[in-house]
C-alpha positions as CSV (number, residue, x, y, z in Angstrom):
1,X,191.4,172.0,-34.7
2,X,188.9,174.1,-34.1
3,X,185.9,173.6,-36.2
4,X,184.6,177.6,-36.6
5,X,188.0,178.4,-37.8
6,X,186.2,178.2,-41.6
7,X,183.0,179.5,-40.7
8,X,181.6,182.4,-42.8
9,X,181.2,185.5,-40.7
10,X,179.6,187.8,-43.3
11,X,177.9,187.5,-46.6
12,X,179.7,187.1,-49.5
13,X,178.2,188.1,-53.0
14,X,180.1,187.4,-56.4
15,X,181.9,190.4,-58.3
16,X,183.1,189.9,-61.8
17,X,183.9,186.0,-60.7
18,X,185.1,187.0,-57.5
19,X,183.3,186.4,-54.0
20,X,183.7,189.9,-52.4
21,X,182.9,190.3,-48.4
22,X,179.1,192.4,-48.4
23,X,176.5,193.9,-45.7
24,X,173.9,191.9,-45.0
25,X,171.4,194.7,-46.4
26,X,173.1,194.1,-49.6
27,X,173.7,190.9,-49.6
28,X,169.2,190.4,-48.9
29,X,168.7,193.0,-51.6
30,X,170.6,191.1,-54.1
31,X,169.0,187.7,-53.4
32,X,165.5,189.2,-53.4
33,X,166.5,190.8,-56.6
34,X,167.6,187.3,-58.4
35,X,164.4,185.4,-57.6
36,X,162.3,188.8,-58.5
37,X,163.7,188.1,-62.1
38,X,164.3,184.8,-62.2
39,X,160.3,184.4,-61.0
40,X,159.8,186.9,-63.9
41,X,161.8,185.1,-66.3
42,X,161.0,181.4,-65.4
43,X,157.3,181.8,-63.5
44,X,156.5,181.3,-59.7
45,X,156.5,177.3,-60.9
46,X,160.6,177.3,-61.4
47,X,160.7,177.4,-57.6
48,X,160.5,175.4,-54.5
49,X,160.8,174.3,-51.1
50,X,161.5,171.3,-49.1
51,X,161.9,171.4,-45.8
52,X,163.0,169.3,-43.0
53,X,161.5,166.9,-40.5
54,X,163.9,167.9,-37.5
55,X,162.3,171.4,-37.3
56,X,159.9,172.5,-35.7
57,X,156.1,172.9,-36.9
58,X,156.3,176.3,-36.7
59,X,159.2,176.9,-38.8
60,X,158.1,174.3,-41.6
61,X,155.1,176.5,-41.5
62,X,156.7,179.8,-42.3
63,X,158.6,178.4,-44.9
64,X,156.0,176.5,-47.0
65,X,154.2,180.3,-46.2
66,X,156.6,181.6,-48.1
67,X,156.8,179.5,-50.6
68,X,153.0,179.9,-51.5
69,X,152.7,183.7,-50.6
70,X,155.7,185.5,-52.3
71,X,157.1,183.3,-54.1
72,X,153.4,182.2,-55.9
73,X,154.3,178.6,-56.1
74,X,152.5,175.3,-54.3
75,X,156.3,173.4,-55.1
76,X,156.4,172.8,-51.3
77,X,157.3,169.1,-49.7
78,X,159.1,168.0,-47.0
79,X,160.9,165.0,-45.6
80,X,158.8,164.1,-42.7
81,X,157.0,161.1,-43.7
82,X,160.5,159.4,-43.6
């Protein structure tokens, strides 16, 4: 069996309870749009990061980056000490 044969290609965004095939411009817009209003609704706090030990530096750095810079939180950890 091969095992790509139920890999996503594209994104997929629900529609009325459905999951309907999207562009990846949509798809982004719509993500940036939920935590835009759930950051609104909740505050920066309701969200976080952890990241993994078997990246690199580099990427555990853009991501805790993130975390702090748009997203306005400090909710960042990671699995490394492990």
């Amino acid at each position: 069996m091969n095992p790509d044969v139920n890999r996503l290609t594209q994104p997929l965004i629900r529609v009325d309870g459905q999951l309907q095939p999207a562009g990846w411009d949509a798809a982004l817009d719509l993500v940036a749009q939920r935590f835009a209003e759930l950051k609104a609704r909740y505050g920066p706090d309701a969200f976080g990061c952890y990241s993994c030990s078997k990246t690199t530096n580099e990427l555990n750095f853009l991501a805790q980056k993130f975390t702090r810079a748009v997203m306005g939180t400090n909710n960042v950890d990671s699995c490394n000490r492990t």
